[in-house]
Every structure is written in structure tokens, then in C-alpha cells.
N, C-alpha and C positions, 0 to 999 in steps of 0.2 A: 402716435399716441393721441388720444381724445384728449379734449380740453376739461377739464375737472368740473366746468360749468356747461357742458354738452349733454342736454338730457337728449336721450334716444329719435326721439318726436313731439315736437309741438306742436299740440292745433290752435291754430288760432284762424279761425274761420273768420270772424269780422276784418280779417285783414285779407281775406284773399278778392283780387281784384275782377270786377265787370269783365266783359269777355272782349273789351277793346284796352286792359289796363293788366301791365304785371305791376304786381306789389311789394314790396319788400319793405320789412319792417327790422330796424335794431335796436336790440333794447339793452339799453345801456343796465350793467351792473357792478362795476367795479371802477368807481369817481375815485382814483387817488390824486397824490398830489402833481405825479409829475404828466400822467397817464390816464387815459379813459379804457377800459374793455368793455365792448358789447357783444351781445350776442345778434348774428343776420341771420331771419327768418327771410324764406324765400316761399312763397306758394301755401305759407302757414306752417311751416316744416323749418327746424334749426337747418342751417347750410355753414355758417365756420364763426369764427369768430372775427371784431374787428377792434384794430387799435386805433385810437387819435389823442389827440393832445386834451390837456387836463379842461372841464368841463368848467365855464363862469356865467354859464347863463343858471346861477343857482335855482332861480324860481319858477323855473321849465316854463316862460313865457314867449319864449323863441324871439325874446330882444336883451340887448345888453342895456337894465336899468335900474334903474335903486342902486349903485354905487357897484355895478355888475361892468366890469371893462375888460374890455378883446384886449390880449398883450400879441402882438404880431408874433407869429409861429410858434406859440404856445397856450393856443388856446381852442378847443370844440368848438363847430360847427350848433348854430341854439337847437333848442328843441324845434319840430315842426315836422311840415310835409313840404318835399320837394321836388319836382320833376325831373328825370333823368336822361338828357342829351346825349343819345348816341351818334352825335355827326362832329363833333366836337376832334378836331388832331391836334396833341400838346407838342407844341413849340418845344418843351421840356424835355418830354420824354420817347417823341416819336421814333428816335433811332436807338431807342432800349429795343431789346431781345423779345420781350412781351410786350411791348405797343405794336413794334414793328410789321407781328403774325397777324394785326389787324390796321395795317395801312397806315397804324400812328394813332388811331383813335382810340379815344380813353372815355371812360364815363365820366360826364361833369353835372355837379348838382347845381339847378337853376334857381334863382334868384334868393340865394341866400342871405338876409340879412348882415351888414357888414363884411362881408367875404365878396372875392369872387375868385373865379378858378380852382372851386372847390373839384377834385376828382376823387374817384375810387382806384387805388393802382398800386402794386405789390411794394411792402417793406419789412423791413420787422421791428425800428423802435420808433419813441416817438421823434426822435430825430430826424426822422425820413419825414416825417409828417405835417405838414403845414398848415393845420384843418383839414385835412384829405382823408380818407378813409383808406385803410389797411385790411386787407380781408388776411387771414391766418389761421393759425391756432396755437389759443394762447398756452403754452406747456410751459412757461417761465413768466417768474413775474416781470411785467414791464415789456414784453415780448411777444410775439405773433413770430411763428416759423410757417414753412410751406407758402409762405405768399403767394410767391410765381402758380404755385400750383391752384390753390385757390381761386386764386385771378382767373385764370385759363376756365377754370370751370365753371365759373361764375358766369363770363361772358360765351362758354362755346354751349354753355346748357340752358342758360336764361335769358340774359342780356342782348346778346345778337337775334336768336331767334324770333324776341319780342319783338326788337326792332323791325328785323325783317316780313315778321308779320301785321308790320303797321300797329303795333300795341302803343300806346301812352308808359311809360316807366316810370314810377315814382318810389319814390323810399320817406319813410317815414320813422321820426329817431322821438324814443319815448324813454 
């Protein structure tokens, strides 16, 4: 089942990257209180949906301020652009089922204000979620299903390949 916020295609050309750069863009639309849902554009084109913890940088300045404060594991990653490390193995998660297919490595988002050890890596609520991004689709409120699946495609269609073709990765959350 499609996510109710899955439109068929999106272009969004300003976002697709130089020909040494994959891009990915999520755009957040659904700030509740416990939960964030975005949508991940990949190549300008929707690719699934994701889940993270409830959003506190209210004034999309990509810092916590004016009385904006990170509550430890229940709080979004700020708004901004990030770079995304594919050499990175989670200590965490390496001897899961889906790290594992790729030697334990995970995507981690670099130099996140107030975080670190931000990854991308399959769950379905925000309880799995630490600031880390949840790829899925969201069919329940509060929820992302399909992760594992997601994950796998994310990295065996875009992610790895980038890499392996010496690409720069970056994702950018608007």
C-alpha cells in the first residue's frame, strides 16, 4: 500500500546533484507531537517515506535556539544539508540481518549540529529512533512499515553505487 502522501513523481530539478554528487532531499510534512513524517526524494523523484522523532528546531535555522532544546531521543535532527558517510560500521547495529548484507555499514549523517551518530537504518516507530532516519511507508499513523525493505533499496539502488562510484552523498531536510 502507497503512503496517502506519495504522489506518483516529483521533480524537483534544483535538487538533483553535479555529476560527482547524489542528492537526496526530505521534506518533512507531518510535525506531530510525538513523531516527524517526511517524504525522501531521491534523484528529484519521491523514493518512501521517513520517520524520526518530533521536530524542536521550530524556526528551520538548523540550531537549537530561542528557547528551541534537544530532549535526548526524542528529538529531529535541525533543518539543513548534510553529508552522508558510507565507510561508517555501527558498533549498534553491525550484526543486524540488514547491516550485516553490507559488512555492518550504515549511512551516518556528518557533522550534525548537537547529534552525533546520526544513521539512516530500518524501524518502524519513533521508538527505534534516536534522531536517525527511518526509511518506510508511512500506512499508520505514527508508523513506517516495509523498512528492511526500503533500506535494502535505498542502499542497493543509490547509496552503494554512489559510493562506489566516488560520488559525495548528501541529504538535505527542508
Amino acid at each position: 500500500m502507497k503512503s496517502p502522501f506519495a504522489p506518483q513523481v516529483a521533480s524537483l530539478p534544483d535538487m538533483i546533484g553535479q555529476s560527482g554528487q547524489k542528492i537526496l532531499l526530505l521534506k518533512r510534512v507531518a510535525l506531530e507531537d510525538k513523531y516527524t513524517i517526511g517524504r525522501l526524494y531521491v534523484d528529484g523523484r519521491y523514493f518512501c517515506d521517513i520517520l524520526e522523532d518530533k521536530v524542536r528546531d521550530l524556526n528551520e535555522n538548523g540550531h537549537f535556539d530561542n528557547g528551541e532544546t534537544k530532549i535526548k531521543g526524542q528529538t529531529a535532527i535541525p533543518y539543513g544539508q548534510y553529508e552522508i558517510d558510507m565507510r561508517t560500521v555501527s558498533p549498534k547495529f553491525r550484526t543486524r540481518s540488514w547491516a550485516s548484507k553490507y559488512s555492518g555499514i550504515v549511512p551516518r549523517l556528518l557533522d550534525v549540529p548537537s547529534f552525533d551518530g546520526v544513521l539512516i537504518h530500518p524501524g518502524n516507530t519513533a521508538a527505534d529512533t534516536e534522531g536517525c532516519l527511518l526509511p518506510g511507508d508511512n500506512n499508520s499513523v505514527g508508523r513506517v512499515s516495509q523498512s528492511q525493505y526500503y533500506y535494502f533499496k535505498l542502499m542497493d539502488q543509490h547509496l552503494i553505487p554512489a559510493r562506489d562510484a566516488g560520488k559525495k552523498i548528501y541529504i538535505k531536510i527542508v
